[in-house]
C-alpha positions in Angstrom: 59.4 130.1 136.1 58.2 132.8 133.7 55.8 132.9 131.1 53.7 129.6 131.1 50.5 128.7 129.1 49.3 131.9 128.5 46.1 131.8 126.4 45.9 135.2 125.0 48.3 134.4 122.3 48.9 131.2 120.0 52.1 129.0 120.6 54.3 128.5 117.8 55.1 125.4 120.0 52.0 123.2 120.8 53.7 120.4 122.7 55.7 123.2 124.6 52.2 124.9 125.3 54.8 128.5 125.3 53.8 131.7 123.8 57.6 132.8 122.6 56.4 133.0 118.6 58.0 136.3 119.0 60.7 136.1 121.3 64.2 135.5 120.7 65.6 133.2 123.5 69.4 132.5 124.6 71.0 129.9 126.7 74.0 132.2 128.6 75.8 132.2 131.5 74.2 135.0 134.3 77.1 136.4 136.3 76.8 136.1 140.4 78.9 135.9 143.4 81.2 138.5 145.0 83.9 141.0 143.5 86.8 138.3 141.9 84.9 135.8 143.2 82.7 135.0 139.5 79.7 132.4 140.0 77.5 132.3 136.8 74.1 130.2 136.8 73.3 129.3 133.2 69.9 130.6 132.5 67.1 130.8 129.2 66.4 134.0 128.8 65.0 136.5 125.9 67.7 138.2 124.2 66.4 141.2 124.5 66.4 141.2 128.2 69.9 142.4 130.3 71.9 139.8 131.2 71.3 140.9 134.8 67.6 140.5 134.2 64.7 138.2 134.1 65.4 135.1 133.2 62.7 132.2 132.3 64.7 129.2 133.5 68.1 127.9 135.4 69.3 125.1 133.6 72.7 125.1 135.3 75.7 126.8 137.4 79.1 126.9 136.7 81.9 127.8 139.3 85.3 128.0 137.7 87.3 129.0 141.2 86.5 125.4 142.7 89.5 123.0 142.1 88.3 121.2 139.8 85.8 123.3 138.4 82.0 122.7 139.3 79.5 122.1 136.5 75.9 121.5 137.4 73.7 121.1 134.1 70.2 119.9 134.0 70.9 118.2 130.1 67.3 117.3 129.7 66.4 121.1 130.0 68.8 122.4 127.9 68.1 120.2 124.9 64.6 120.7 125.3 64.7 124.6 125.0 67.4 123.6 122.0 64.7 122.5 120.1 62.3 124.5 121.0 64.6 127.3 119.4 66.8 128.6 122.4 70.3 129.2 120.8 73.3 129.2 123.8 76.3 131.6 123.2 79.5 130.8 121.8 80.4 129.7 126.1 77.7 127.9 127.0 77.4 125.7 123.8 81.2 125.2 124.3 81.0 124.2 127.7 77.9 121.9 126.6 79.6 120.0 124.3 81.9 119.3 126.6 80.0 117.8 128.6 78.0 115.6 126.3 75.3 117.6 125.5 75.7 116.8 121.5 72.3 119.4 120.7 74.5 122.3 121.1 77.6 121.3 118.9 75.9 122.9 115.7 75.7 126.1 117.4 80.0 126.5 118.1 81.6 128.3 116.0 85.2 128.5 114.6 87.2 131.2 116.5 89.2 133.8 114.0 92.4 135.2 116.2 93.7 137.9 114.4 97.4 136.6 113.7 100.4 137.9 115.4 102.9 140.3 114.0 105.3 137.3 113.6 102.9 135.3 111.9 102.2 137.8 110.0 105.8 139.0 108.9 106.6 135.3 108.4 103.3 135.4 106.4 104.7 138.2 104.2 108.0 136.6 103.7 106.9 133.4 102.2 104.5 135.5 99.9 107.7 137.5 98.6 109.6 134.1 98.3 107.0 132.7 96.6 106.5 135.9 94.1 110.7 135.3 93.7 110.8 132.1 92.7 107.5 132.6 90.2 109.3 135.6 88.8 112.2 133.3 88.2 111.1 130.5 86.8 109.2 132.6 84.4 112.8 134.5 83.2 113.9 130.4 83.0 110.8 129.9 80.7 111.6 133.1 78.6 114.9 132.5 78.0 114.3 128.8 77.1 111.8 130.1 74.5 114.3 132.9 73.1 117.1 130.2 72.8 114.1 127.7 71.5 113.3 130.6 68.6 117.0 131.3 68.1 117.7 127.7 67.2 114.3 127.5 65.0 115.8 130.6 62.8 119.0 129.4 62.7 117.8 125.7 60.7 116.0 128.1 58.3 119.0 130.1 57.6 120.7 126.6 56.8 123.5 128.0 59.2 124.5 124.5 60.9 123.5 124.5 64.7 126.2 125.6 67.7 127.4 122.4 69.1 128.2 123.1 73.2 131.2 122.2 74.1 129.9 120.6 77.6 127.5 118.2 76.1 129.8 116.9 73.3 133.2 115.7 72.0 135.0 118.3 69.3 137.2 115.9 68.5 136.6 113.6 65.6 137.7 110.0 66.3 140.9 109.1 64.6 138.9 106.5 62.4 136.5 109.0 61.3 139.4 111.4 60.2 140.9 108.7 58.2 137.3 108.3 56.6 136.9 111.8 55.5 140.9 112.1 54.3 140.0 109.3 52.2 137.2 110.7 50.8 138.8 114.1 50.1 141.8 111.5 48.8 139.4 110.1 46.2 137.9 112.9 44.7 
């Protein structure tokens, strides 16, 4: 078993009755069996220690050759040493949580792939596009404003404003012409 009640040293965990104040401890997977034939027990052991070393407890096996895979886990165990401050790798907490073991969900992490070279040059495309159509829509705004001023300058000057041809008539109505050749008429 390991390391049990010793009373040379004090226990950070009284109820535990273990002396591991200053050891860091891991939940991982220790690898056994045969060359291509991987069997891993899942052991707490001290970090420090090789993974091929000492361990303090089994707390499980895991055989991914067997159709379907085998998974032994003793969940009790492995949520005690949990709390007593064990932290499994990325695997084991993985494989935990799989398998209803909710203590060991806080400890999985996200996994950052790097992206691939498509992603990334589909990436870089949409960034240019994007830099494109900012670019233009900033010449739109620009040339709205200089057409904005151009008008502004042009009611100070008293010069009567260009009338475009797409948005209106330049034909005066036949009953407005006989209106203003009146008036010229008249005077």
């Amino acid at each position: 078993m390991g390391f049990l009640f010793d009373n040379t040293h004090e226990s950070t965990s009284e109820s535990a009755g273990y002396f591991f104040h200053s050891r860091v401890l891991v939940i991982r997977f220790q690898r056994a069996g045969r060359k291509k034939s991987p069997f891993y027990r899942i052991v707490v052991a001290e970090k420090a220690r090789s993974v091929k070393g000492r361990f303090i407890e089994r707390v499980g096996h895991y055989n991914p050759l067997s159709n379907p895979k085998e998974i032994s886990l003793k969940s009790d165990r492995i949520e005690h040493w949990i709390s007593v401050g064990a932290t499994p790798s990325q695997t084991a907490a993985r494989l935990f949580s799989k398998n209803g073991i909710k203590a060991a969900e806080k400890f999985i992490e996200e996994r950052v792939m790097k992206p691939s070279k498509a992603e990334e040059k589909a990436k870089k495309e949409a960034e240019e596009k994007a830099e494109a159509a900012k670019k233009e829509a900033e010449e739109k705004a620009e040339a709205a404003k200089k057409e904005a001023e151009e008008k502004a300058e042009a009611k100070e000057e008293g010069k009567p404003e260009e009338i475009s041809t797409e948005n209106s008539n330049t034909e005066e109505r036949p009953e407005e012409k006989s209106e203003t050749e009146n008036a010229e008429k008249a005077s």
